[in-house]
C-alpha positions in Angstrom: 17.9 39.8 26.6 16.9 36.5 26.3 13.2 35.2 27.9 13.2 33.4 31.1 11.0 30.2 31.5 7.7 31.1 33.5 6.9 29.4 36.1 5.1 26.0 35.2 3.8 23.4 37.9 3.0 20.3 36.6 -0.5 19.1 36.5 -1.2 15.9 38.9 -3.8 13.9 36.4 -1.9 15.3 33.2 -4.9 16.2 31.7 -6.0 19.1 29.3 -6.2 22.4 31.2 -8.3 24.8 29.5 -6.9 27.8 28.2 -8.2 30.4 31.1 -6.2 33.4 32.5 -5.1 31.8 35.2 -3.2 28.9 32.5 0.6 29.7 31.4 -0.3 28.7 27.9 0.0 32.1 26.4 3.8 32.7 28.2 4.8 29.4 27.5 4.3 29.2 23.9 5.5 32.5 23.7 8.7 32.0 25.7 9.2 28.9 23.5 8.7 30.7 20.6 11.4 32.7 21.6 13.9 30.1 21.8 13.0 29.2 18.4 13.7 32.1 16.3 17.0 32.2 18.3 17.7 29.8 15.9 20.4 31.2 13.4 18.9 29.5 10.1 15.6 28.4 10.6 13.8 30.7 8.1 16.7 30.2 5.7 16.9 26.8 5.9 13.2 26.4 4.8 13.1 29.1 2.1 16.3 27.1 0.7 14.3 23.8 0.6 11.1 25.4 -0.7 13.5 27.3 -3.5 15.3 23.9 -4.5 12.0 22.1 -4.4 11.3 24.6 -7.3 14.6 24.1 -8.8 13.5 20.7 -9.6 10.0 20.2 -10.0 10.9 23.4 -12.9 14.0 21.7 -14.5 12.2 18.2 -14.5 8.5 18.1 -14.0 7.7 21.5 -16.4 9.7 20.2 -19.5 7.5 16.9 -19.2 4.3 18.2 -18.8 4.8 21.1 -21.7 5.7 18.2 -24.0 3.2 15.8 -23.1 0.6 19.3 -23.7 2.1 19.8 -26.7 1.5 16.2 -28.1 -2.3 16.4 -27.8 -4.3 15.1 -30.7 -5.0 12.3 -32.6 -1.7 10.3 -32.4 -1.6 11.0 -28.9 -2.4 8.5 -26.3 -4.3 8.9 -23.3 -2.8 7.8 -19.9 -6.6 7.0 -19.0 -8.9 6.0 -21.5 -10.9 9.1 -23.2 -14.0 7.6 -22.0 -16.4 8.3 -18.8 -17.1 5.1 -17.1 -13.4 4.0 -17.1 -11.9 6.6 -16.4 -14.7 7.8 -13.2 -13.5 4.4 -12.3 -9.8 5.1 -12.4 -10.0 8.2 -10.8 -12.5 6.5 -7.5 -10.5 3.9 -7.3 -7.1 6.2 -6.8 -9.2 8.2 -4.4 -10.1 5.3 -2.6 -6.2 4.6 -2.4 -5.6 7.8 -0.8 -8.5 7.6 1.6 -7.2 4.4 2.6 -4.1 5.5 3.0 -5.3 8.4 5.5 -7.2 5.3 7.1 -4.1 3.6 7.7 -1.7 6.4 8.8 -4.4 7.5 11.0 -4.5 4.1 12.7 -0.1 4.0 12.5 0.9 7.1 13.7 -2.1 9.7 13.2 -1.7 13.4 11.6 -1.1 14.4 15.1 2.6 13.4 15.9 4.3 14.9 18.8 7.7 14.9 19.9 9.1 13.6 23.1 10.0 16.5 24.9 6.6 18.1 23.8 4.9 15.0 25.1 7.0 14.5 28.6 7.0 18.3 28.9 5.1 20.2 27.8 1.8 18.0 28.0 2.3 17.3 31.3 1.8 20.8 32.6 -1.3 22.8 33.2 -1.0 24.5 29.5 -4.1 24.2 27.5 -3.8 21.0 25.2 -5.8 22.2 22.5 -4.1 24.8 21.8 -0.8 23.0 21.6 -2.5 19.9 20.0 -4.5 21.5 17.5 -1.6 23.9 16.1 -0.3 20.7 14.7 -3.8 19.5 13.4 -3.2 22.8 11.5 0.0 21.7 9.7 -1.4 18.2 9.1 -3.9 19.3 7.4 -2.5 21.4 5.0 0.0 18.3 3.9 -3.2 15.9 3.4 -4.6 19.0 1.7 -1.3 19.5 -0.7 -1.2 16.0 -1.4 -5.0 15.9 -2.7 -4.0 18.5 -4.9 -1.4 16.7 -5.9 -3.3 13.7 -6.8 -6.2 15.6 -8.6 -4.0 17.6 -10.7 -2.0 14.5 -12.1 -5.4 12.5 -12.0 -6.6 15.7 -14.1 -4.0 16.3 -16.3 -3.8 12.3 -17.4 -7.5 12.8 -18.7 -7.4 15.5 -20.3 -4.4 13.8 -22.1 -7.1 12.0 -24.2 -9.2 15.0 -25.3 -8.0 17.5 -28.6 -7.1 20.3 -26.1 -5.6 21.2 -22.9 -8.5 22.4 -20.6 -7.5 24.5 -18.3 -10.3 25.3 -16.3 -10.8 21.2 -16.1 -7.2 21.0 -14.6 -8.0 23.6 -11.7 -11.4 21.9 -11.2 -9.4 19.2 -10.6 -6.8 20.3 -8.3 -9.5 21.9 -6.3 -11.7 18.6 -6.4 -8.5 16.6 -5.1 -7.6 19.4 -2.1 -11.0 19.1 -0.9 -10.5 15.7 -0.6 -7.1 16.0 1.0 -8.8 17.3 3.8 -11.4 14.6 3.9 -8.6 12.2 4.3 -7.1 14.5 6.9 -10.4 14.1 8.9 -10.7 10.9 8.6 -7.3 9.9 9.8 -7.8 12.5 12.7 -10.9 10.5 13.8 -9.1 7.3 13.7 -7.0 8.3 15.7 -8.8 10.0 17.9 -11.3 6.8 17.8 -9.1 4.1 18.1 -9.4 3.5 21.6 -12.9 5.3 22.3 -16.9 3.5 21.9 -16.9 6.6 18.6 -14.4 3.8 17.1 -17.9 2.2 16.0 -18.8 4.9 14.2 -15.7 5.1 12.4 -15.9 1.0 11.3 -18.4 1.5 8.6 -16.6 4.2 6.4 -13.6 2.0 6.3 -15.4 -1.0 5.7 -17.2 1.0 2.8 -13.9 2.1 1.6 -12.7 -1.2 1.1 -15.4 -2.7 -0.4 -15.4 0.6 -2.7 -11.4 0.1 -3.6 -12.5 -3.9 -3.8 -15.1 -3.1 -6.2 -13.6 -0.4 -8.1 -9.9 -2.4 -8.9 -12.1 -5.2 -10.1 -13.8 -3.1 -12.5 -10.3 -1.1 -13.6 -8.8 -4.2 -14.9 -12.3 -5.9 -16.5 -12.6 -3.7 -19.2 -15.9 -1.2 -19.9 -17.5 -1.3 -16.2 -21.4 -1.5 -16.3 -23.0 1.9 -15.9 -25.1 1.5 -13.4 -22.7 0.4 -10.7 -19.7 3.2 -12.0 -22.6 5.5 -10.9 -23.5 3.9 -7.3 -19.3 4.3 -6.7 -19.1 7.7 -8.2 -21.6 9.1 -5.5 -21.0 6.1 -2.3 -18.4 8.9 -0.7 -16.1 11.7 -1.0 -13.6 9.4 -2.9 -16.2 9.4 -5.5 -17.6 12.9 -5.4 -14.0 14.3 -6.1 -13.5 12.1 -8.6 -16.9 13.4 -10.7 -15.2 16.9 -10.0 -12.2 15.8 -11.6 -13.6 14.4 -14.8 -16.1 16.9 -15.1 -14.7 17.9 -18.6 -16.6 14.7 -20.0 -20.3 16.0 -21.2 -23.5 14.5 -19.4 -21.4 14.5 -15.2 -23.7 16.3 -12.9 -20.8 18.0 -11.3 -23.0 20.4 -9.0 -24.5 17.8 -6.3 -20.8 16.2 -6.4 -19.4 20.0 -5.6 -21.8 21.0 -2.9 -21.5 17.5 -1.3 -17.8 17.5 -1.5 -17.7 20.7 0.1 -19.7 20.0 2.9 -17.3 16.8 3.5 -14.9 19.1 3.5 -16.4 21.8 6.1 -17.4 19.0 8.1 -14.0 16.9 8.5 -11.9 20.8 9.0 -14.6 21.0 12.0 -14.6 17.6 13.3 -11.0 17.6 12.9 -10.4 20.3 15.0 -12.6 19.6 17.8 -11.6 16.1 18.1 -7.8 16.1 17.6 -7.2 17.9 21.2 -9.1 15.2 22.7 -6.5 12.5 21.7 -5.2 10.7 25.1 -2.4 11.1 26.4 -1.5 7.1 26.5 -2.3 6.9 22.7 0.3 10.2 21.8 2.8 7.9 24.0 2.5 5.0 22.2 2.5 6.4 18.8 5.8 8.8 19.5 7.0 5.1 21.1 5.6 3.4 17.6 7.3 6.1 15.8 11.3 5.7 17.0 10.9 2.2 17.3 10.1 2.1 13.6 13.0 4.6 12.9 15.3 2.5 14.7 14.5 -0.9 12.3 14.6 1.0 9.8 17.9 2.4 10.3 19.1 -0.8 10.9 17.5 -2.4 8.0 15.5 -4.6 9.6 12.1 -4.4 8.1 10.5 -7.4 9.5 10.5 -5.5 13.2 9.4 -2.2 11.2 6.6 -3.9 10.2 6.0 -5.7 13.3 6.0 -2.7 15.1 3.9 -0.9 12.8 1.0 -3.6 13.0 0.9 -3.3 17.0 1.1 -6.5 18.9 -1.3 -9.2 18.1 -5.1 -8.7 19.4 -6.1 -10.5 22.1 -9.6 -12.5 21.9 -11.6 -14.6 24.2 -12.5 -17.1 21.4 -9.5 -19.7 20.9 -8.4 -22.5 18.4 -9.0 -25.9 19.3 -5.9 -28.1 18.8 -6.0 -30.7 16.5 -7.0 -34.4 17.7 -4.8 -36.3 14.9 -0.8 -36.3 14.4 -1.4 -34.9 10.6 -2.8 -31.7 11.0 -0.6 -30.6 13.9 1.4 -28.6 10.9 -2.4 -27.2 9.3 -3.1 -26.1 12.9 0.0 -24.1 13.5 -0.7 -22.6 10.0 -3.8 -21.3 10.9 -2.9 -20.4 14.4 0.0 -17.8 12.3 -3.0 -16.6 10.4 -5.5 -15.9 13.9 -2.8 -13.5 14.7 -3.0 -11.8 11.4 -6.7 -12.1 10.5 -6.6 -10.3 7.4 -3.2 -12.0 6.1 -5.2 -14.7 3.9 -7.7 -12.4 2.7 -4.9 -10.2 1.6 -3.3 -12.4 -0.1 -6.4 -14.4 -1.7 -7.0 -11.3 -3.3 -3.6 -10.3 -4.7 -3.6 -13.4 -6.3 -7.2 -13.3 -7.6 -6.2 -10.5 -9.0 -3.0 -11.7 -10.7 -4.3 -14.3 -12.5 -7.6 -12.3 -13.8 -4.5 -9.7 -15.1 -2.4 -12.4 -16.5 -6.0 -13.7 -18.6 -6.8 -9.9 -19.3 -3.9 -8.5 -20.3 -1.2 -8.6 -23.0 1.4 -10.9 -21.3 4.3 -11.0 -24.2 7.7 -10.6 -24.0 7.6 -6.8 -25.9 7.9 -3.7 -24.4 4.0 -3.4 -23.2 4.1 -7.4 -22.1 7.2 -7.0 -19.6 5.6 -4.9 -17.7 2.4 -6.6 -17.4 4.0 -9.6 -16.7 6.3 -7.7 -14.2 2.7 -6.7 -12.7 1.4 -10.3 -12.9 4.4 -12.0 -10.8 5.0 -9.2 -8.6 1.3 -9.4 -7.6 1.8 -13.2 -7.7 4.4 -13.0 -5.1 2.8 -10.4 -3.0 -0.2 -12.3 -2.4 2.3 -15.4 -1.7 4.1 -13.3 0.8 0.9 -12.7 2.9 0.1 -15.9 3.3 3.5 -17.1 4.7 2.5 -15.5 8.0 3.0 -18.5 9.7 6.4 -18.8 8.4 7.7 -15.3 10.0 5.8 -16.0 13.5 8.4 -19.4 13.7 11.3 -17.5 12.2 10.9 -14.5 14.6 11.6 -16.9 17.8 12.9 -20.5 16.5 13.0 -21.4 19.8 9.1 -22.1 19.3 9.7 -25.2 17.8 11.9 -26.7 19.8 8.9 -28.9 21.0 7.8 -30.2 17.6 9.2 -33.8 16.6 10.2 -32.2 13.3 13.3 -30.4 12.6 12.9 -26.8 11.7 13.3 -26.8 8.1 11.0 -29.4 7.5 8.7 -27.8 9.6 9.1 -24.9 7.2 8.6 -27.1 4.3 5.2 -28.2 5.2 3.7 -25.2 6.5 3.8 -23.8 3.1 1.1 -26.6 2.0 -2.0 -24.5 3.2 -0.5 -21.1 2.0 0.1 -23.3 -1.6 -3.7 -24.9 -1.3 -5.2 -21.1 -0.5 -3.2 -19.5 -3.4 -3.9 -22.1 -5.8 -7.6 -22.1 -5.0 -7.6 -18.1 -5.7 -5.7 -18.4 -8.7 -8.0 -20.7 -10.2 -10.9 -18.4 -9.4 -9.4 -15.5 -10.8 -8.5 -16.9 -14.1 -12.0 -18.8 -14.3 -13.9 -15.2 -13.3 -11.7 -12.9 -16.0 -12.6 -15.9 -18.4 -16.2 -15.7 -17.6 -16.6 -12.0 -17.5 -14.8 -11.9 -20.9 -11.4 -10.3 -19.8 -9.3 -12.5 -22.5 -7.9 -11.3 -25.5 -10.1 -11.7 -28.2 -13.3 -11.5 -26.0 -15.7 -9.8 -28.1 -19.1 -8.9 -27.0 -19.4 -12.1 -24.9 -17.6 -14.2 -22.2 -15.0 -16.2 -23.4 -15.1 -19.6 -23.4 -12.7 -21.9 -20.7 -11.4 -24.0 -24.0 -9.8 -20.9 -25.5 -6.0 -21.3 -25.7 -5.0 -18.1 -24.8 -7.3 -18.3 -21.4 -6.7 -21.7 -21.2 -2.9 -21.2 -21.1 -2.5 -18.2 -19.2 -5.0 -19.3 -16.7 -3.1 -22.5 -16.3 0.5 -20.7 -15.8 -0.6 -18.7 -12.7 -1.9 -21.2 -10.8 0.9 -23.2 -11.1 3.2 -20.3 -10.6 1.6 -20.3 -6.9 3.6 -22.6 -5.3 7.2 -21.4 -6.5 5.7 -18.2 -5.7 5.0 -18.9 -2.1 8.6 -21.0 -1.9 10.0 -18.0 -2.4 8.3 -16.1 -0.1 9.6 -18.2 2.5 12.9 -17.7 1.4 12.7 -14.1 2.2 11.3 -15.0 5.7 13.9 -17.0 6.3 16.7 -14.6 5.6 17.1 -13.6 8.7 18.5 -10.1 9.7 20.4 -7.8 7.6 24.2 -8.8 7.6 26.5 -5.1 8.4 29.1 -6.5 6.0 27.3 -6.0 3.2 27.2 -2.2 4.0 31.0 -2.1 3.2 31.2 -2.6 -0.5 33.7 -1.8 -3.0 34.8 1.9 -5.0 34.2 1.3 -8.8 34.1 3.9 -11.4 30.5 4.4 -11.0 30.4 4.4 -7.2 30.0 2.2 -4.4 28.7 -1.2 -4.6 26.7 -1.3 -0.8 23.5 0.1 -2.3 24.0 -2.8 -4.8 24.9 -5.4 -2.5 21.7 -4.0 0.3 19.4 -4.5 -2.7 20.3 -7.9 -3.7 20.6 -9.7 -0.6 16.7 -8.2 0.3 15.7 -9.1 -3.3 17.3 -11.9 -4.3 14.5 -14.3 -4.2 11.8 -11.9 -5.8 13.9 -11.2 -8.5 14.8 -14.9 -9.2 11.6 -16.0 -9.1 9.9 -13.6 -11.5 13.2 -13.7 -14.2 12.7 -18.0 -13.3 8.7 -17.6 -14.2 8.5 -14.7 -16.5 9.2 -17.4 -19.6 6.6 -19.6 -18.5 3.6 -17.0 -18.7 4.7 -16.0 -21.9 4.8 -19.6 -23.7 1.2 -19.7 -22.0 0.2 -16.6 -24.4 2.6 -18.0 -27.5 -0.5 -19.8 -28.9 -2.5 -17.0 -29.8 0.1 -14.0 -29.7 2.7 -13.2 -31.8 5.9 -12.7 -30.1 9.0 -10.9 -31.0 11.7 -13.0 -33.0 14.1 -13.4 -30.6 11.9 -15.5 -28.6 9.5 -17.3 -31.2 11.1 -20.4 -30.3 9.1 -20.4 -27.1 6.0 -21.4 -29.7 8.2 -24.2 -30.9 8.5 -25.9 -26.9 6.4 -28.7 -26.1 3.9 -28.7 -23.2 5.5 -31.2 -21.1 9.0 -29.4 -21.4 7.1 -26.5 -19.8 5.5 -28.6 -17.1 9.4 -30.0 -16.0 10.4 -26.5 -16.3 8.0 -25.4 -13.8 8.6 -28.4 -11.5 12.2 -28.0 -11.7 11.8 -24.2 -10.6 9.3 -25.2 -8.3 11.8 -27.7 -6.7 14.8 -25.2 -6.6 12.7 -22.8 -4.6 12.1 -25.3 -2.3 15.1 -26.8 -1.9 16.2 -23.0 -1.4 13.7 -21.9 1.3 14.8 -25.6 3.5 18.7 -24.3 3.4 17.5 -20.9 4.4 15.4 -22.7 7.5 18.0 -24.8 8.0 20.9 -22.2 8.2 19.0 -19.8 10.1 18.0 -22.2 12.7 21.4 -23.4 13.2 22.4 -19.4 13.3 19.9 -18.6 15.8 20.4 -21.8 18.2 
């Protein structure tokens, strides 16, 4: 016989009851349980997906790992460095990533997600929140948890690559180092969310301010070479992104692994507890805008539209008292409306400062050639490059959202478009030009030695030339992707070949078109930059052969296209939209 509902009045402030005798939280969840395992399947259907999880991380990841084991010794190499300051900084700094990342989903959604008709139903009664709330504080935390383990295992495993044997006990250290710090993450994206619109949100503002300065610090010194001692230490113990990561290289000698564990541990204790007293208390106005968040995202993304998924994940722009002044002369009306794009996205510039500093102290650093180890670090170097460019273009997606915006400015929209990209192209050259002159000083070039290396070097020189003047092709095509508009439906009917349908194909290529052009466009460029001093394969020693001012009209010309390109796409968008 099946349940019948009990009788549930609703309460009139929608608050959290507590969970007394005189509550229906013990029948409800009970007669609701019910319902659920009337569900023919529900049991199976998980046990299938947990067996053919099995099925391939045992047909796919096990034959991997058992060879790369089995390779171990001297003409193996390491996926980290076989040495303790590197790789202590490798491992904090993809820590830090996946604190950050619990930072961030805490602030998006939150580990606690509801769904509607638990929110409009069931949350709206006199049934003890807490209990409802914290059962999925439970689940969440055993993801974040999985996921650490995850993370410390492969972390693990890729050190232990460099040493003469496979360490077992290391390995489990390691997984049980990266756990612990799955649940760190899981507290800290519970009190985010818990804090975000609470005074305890200033307590939470320091840890993530640490953590980015900590990820800051540590991807500087991941790409510089041996980092100093001293400050590898300071990082290894400034959190629990650090203290899992001593656990998880504890196979080098001279780690004091013990303060790390017992710290770690107590991190761990104390984010489980804070976790679950604090999750329950979550308003009900932030579960409502988050489930609201949530299917508004799903929605864009369904239709491919990930401008408005990302517009939606960011949250509507924050309002502040203090405002821009408008500009007193005709010329830097176009500046102004730059930086006004950039007020609504504080942390756009910095952003994208950043990934370019970082792009030209990789393209000094590293081995940009056009071999097999060179592609990809030139792949890295442009795809960085363009990144950083594409954060800065915020101005240009606030006008292409509404065109109607400019309807008041003397110029026509695609030169308006045009010249907004001169302050994204000042910032990005400026950062470029910092980062190549920094990796020079800190001796980051090929060739370094136990010094800096000198700015007349050719290899420095060239390569730290080449990004900056990548910068503004790089930021051209940015705005070509912000001016594509939205996703045309057509394309989603493509043609049966032999080897499937060509939609996926045709999807891919209209959202990547200008990436993809500019990096094949600049990819020869770096690599004449590096011809001086490196040799290069023979199909393309004749790049050593061209003349410096047939790579300057080469750049111009692609800069020019890309241009030309991003004022057609203004152009035909605004006539579209209008």
């Amino acid at each position: 016989m099946m349940p019948t509902a009990p009788d549930v009045r609703a309460a009139p402030d929608a608050r959290a009851v507590p969970d007394t005798p005189d509550t229906p939280t013990a029948p409800v969840l009970g007669w609701l349980r019910a319902r659920r395992a009337r569900r023919a399947g529900t049991w199976r259907d998980r046990l299938y997906g947990v067996y053919l999880a099995a099925l391939l991380l045992g047909v796919y990841l096990v034959p991997y790992l058992t060879a790369a084991a089995s390779s171990l010794g001297g003409s193996s190499a390491p996926l980290l460095p076989h040495d303790p300051d590197t790789a202590l900084v490798l491992t904090v700094f993809a820590h830090t990533l996946l604190a950050g990342l619990a930072g961030a989903h805490g602030a998006l959604l939150g580990p606690v997600v509801v769904d509607p008709p638990t929110l409009h139903w069931l949350l709206d009664t006199p049934v003890s929140r807490p209990v409802v709330l914290r059962r999925r504080w439970w689940r969440a935390l055993g993801r974040w948890t999985a996921l650490g383990g995850v993370v410390g295992f492969a972390l693990a495993f890729a050190v232990e690559l460099g040493a003469d044997h496979l360490n077992v006990p290391g390995l489990l250290l390691g997984t049980v180092a990266g756990a612990a710090h799955g649940a760190v993450c899981a507290g800290l994206a519970g009190t985010v969310q818990t804090a975000g619109h609470r005074r305890e949100v200033r307590a939470v503002r320091p840890v993530l301010a640490l953590l980015a300065v900590s990820a800051a610090v540590t991807c500087l010194l991941a790409v510089s070479g041996t980092p100093p001692g001293p400050l590898v230490t300071l990082l290894s113990w400034s959190g629990p992104w650090g203290w899992s990561a001593r656990l998880v290289v504890a196979s080098f000698p001279d780690l004091s692994v013990a303060p790390a564990a017992v710290l770690l541990l107590v991190a761990c204790a104390a984010a489980v507890i804070v976790g679950g007293r604090w999750v329950p208390r979550v308003r009900g106005t932030v579960l409502r805008a988050r489930v609201e968040r949530l299917y508004r995202m799903t929605s864009a993304a369904y239709g491919l539209d990930f401008r408005l998924a990302r517009v939606v994940a960011q949250g509507p722009a924050p309002v502040r008292s203090r405002r821009v002044s408008p500009p007193r002369s005709a010329w830097a009306a176009v500046p102004w409306r730059g930086v006004l794009g950039w007020v609504r996205r504080p942390l756009a510039p910095f952003v994208g400062a950043a990934l370019l500093f970082a792009a030209a102290w990789t393209a000094v650093g590293g081995s940009v050639a056009p071999d097999a180890a060179g592609v990809a670090v030139t792949l890295g170097v442009l795809c960085l490059g363009y990144a950083g460019a594409g954060a800065l273009v915020e101005a240009v997606r606030v006008e292409t959202d509404d065109v109607t915006r400019s309807h008041a400015h003397p110029l026509r929209f695609r030169s308006l478009i045009v010249r907004l990209l001169g302050l994204p192209v000042a910032v990005g050259l400026a950062a470029a030009v910092v980062g190549a002159v920094a990796a020079a000083w800190a001796g980051a070039g090929v060739g370094a030695g136990t010094g800096g290396v000198a700015l007349s070097d050719p290899v420095v020189f060239g390569a730290g030339l080449a990004v900056p003047g990548c910068v503004p092709a790089l930021v051209a095509a940015a705005a070509v992707s912000a001016c594509r508009g939205t996703f045309p439906v057509h394309l989603l009917v493509g043609v049966e070949t032999p080897l499937g349908n060509t939609a996926p194909v045709q999807a891919a290529a209209w959202f990547l078109r200008a990436p993809l052009t500019v990096v094949v466009l600049l990819a020869p460029v770096l690599w004449k930059a590096a011809a001086s001093t490196r040799p290069l394969p023979p199909a393309w020693t004749w790049l050593s052969t061209v003349p410096a001012p047939a790579v300057v009209a080469y750049l111009g010309a692609v800069t020019l296209v890309m241009f030309l390109w991003a004022r057609s796409k203004a152009d035909r968008l605004h006539r579209r939209q209008t």
